[in-house]
C-alpha positions as CSV (number, residue, x, y, z in Angstrom):
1,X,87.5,-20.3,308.2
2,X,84.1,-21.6,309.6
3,X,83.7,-18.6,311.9
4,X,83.6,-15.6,309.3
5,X,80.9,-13.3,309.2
6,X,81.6,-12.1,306.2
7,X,79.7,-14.1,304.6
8,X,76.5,-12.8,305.8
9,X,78.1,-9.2,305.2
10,X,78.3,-8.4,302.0
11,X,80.1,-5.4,302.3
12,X,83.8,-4.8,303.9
13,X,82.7,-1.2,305.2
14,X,80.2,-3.5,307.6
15,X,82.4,-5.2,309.1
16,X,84.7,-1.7,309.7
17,X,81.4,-0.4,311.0
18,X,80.7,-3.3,313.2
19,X,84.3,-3.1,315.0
20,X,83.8,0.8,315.4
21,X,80.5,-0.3,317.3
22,X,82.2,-2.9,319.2
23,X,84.9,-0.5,320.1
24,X,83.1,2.2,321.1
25,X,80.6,-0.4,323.3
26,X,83.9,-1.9,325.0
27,X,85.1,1.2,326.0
28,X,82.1,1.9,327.3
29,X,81.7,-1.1,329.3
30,X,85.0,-1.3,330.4
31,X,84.7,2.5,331.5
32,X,81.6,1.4,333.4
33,X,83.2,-1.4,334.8
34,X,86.2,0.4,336.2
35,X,84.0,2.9,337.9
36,X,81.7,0.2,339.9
37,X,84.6,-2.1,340.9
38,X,86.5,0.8,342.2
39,X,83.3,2.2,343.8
40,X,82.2,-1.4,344.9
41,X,86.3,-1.5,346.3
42,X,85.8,1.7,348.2
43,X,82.2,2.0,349.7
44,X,80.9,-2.0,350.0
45,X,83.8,-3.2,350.6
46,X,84.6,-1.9,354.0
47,X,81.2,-3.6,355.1
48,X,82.6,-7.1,354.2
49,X,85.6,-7.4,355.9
50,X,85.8,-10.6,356.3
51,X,84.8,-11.8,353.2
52,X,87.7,-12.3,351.0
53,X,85.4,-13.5,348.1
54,X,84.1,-9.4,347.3
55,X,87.9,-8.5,347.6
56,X,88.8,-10.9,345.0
57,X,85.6,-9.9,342.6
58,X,86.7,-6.7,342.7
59,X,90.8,-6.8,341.9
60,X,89.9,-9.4,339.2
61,X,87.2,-6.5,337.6
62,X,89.5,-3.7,337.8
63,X,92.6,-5.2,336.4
64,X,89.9,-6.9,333.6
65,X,88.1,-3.5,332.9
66,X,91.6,-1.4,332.4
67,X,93.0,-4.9,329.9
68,X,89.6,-4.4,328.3
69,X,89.7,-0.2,328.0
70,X,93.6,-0.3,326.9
71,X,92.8,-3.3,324.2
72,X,89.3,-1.3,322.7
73,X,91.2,1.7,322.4
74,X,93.5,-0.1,320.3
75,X,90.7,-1.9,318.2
76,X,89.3,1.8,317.4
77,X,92.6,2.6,316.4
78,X,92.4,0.2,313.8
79,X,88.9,0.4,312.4
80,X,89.0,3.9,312.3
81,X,92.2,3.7,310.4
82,X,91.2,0.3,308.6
83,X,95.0,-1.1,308.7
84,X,97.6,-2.6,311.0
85,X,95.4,-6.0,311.4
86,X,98.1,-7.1,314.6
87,X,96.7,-4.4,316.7
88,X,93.6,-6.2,316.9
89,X,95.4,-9.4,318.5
90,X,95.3,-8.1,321.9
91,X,91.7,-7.6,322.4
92,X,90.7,-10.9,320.9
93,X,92.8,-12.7,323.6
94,X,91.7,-9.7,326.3
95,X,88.3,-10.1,324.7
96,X,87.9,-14.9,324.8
97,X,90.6,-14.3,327.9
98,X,87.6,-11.8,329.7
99,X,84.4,-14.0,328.2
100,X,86.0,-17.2,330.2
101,X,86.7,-15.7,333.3
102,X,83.4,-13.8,333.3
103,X,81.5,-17.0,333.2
104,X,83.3,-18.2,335.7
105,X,82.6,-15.5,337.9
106,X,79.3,-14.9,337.1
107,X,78.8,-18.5,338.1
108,X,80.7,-20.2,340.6
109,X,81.1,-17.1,342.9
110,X,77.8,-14.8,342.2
111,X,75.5,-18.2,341.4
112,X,73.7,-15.9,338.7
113,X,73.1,-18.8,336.1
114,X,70.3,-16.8,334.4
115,X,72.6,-14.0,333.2
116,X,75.0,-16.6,331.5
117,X,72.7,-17.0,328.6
118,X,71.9,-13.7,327.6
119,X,76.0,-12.3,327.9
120,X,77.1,-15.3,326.5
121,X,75.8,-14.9,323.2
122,X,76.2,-11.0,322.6
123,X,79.8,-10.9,323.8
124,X,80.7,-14.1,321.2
125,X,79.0,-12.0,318.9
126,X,81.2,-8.8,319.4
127,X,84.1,-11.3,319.4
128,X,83.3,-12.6,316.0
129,X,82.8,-9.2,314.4
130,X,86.3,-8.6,315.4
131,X,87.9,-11.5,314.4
132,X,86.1,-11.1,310.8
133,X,87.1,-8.1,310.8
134,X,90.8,-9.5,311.2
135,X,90.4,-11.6,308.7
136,X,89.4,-9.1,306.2
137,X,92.0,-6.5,307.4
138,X,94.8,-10.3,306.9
139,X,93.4,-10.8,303.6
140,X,93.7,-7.2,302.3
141,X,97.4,-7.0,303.2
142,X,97.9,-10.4,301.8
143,X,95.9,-8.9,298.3
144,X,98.6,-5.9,298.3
């Protein structure tokens, strides 16, 4: 595949590593997430009424952030226990699925074009440590 970082890793326990990183970050994030869209739900909410645009931002990040929290739990599953590759499918989609829709939010509804960049290229980074990962995890079954 043209998208393997393995190559520039030359060790499989790297790539473990990297996924336990990106696990433990999405969490994290999703964690954080969960906490300000509920907050933003609850407290800012009320002072936009009328504005069905912040009701919307905030359903889409909470069902997002518990998708995201549910899916990393299940990637840390795996790296820690470094098998069961198919347990790793659902946060790739959750993880592309929540890349789109965040660029699309970022930037047709919050008009923040300067934060694209910058996200853009750290969360297609954490996706292709995962998916290497993956494919390491595929090709190690397929050895056995």
């Amino acid at each position: 595949m043209c998208c393997n970082l393995r190559q520039c890793c030359t060790s499989e326990s790297w790539l473990r590593l990297g996924a336990i990183i990106v696990g433990v970050l999405s969490v994290t994030q999703g964690i954080m997430g969960f906490i300000l869209a509920s907050f933003g739900a609850t407290h800012i909410l009320p002072y936009y009424t009328g504005n069905k645009k912040f009701l919307s931002i905030f359903l889409i990040m909470v069902v997002i952030t518990l998708n995201m929290i549910v899916c990393s739990v299940l990637l840390l599953i795996v790296a820690v226990k470094n098998r069961n590759q198919k347990l790793l499918l659902p946060w790739l989609i959750v993880g592309a699925s929540t890349f789109t829709i965040g660029i699309i939010i970022i930037y047709l509804l919050l008009n923040l074009v300067a934060y694209i960049g910058p996200s853009s290229i750290v969360a297609l980074l954490f996706w292709l440590v995962v998916y290497s990962y993956y494919q390491q995890l595929e090709k190690n079954q397929q050895e056995t």
